[in-house]
N, C-alpha and C positions, 0 to 999 in steps of 0.2 A: 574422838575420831578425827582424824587429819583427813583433810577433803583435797583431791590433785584433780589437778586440769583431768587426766583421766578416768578420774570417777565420774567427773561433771561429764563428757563427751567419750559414749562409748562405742568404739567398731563395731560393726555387727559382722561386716562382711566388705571384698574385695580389695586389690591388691593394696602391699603395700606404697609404693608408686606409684598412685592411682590419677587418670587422665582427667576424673572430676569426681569433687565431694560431695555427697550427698547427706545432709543434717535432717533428720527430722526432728520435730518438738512435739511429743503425745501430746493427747489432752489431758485434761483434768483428771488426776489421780494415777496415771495412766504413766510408766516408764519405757526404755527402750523393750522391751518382749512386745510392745504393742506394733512396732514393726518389725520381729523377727521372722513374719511370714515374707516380706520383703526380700528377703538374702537368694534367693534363689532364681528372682525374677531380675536381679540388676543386671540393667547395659553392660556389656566387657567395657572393664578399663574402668568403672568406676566404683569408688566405696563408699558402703552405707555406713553412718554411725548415726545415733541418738541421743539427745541430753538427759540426762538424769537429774532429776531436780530432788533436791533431799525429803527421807522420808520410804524413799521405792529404791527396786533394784540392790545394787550392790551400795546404797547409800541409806539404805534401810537401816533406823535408830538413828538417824542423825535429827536433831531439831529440825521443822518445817520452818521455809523462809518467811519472814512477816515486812519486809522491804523489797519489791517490786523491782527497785532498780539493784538490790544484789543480786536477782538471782539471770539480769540481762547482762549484768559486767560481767558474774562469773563465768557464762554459755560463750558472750565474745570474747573474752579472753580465752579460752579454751579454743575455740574453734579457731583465732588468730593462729594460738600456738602451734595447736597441732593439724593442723591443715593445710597439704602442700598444694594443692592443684585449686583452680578455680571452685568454687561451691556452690551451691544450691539447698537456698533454704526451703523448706518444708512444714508447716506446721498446720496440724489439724486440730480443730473447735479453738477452746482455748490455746493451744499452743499455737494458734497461729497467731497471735498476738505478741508470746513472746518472739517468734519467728521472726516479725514483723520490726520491733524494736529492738533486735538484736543486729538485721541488716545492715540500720543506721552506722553501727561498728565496721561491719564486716565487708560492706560491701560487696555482695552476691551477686553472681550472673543473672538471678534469677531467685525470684521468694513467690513460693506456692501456698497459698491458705486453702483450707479444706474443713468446709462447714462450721464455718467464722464469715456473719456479715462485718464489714469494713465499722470501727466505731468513726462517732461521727465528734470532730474538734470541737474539743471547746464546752463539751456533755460529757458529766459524769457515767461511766460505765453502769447499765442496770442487769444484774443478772438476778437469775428468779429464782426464788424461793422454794426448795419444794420439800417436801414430808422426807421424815426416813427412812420409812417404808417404800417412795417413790424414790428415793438417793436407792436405795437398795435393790430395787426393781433394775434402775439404770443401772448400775455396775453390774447384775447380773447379765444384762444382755450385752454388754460391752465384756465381761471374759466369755462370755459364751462364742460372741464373734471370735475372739481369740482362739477357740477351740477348747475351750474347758468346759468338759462335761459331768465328769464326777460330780456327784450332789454334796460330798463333806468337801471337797476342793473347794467348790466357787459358794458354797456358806465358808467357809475359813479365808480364802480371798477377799470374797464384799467382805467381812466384817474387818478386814486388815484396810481395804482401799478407800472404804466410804470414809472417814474420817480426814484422811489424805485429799480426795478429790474436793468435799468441803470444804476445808483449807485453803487448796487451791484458788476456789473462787469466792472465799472471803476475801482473797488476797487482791482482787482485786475490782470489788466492788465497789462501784462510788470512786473509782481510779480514773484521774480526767489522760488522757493519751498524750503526748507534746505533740505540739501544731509543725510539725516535718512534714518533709518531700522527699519520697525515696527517687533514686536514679533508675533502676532498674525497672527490666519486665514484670508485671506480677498478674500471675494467672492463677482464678479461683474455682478451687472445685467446687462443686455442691451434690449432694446425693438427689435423684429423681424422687425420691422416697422420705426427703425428709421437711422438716417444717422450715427450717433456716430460708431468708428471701436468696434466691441467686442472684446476689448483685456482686459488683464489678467495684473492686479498689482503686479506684480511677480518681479520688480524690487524693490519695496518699502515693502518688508516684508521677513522675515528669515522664514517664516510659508508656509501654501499651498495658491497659488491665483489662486481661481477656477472663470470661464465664466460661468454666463446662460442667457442664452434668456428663454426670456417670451414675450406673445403675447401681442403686441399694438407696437404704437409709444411711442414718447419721453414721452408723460404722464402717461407709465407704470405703472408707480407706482397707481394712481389711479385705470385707467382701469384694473389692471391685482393682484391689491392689496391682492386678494386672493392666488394667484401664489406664489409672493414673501413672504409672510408671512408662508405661507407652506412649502418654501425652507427652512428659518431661523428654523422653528419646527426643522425641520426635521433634520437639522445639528448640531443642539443644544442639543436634543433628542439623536444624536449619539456622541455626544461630550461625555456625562455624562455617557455613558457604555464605552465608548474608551479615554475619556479627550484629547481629540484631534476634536476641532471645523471644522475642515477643513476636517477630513478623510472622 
């Protein structure tokens, strides 16, 4: 299978012409349908698209990546390509990590993490270990936020994702982060509801790193998708009278 800038970064929604780009990066195991509830809530003027990292989505049968830094060249090169208007990166749990070192490229108005603490220079990455039964448990309520309710769906789903999302952070655990300085604003969600600390990426940006909570657990973004979309307006919105995303 031949992989294009297009499989890796997919539209979901809003013009072609669009006044700003909006990228998200799911998390773990997790493709762009994880923000297809989003398309109906975007700002006028602006479009959604999502990365696909191989494995999910319409990249589904492709080998999973096992180099860290392929799968951030291919996301910036893609979003270089095909991205006309200013952008805004986006990335929940894990994916906010790739979010995060994909910036370094792209240079964003603006990089949003969402239920991802900041890793810390210079320490390897630890992510935790947990049962199959618990990997199983977790994917199930992460399509259930999704909306999937059918009982042979979301068993024929987790058994298709769990292997995927463990992949994914095999990929990169024990992975030391490079000791960079983004330029930009970076504002972090975190759910009221979930265990992750709300802390502030204030170490990895010369810019403001602002906390919010919004109401739910870890699957915020989903459940609370109106919340955080209205934050981004609203910073964006005062970016353009002040040119300062973060004020």
């Amino acid at each position: 299978m031949t992989t294009t800038e297009t499989s890796v970064l997919v539209h979901l929604a809003g013009p072609d012409d669009p006044g700003l780009e909006l990228v998200v990066f799911p998390g773990a195991g997790a493709g762009p349908s994880s923000v297809a509830a989003w398309r109906p809530m975007l700002p006028e003027g602006w479009r959604l698209s999502a990365i696909c990292l191989p494995g999910r989505g319409i990249r589904f049968g492709e080998p999973l990546e096992t180099d860290v830094r392929v799968l951030v060249d291919e996301a910036a090169a893609a979003i270089t390509r095909l991205c006309s208007a200013p952008v805004v990166l986006a990335g929940h749990s894990l994916g906010a990590l790739w979010a995060h070192q994909v910036a370094f490229a792209v240079r964003p108005a603006l990089l949003a993490t969402g239920g991802c603490e900041p890793p810390v220079f210079g320490e390897p990455l630890v992510m935790p270990t947990f049962t199959e039964e618990e990997d199983r448990q977790f994917m199930r309520e992460l399509l259930e936020a999704l909306g999937v309710t059918d009982e042979d769906t979301l068993a024929e789903l987790t058994d298709i994702s769990v292997p995927i999302m463990r992949a994914d952070i095999d990929l990169v655990r024990g992975w030391v982060v490079p000791e960079r300085t983004l330029e930009c604003p970076v504002v972090s969600y975190y759910g009221t509801d979930e265990d992750t600390r709300p802390l502030p990426w204030s170490g990895h940006t010369a810019g403001p790193a602002d906390v919010v909570t919004v109401p739910g657990d870890h699957y915020f973004f989903q459940s609370s998708a109106s919340v955080v979309l209205a934050d981004l307006s609203r910073r964006i919105d005062r970016s353009d009278r002040s040119g300062h995303a973060g004020e």
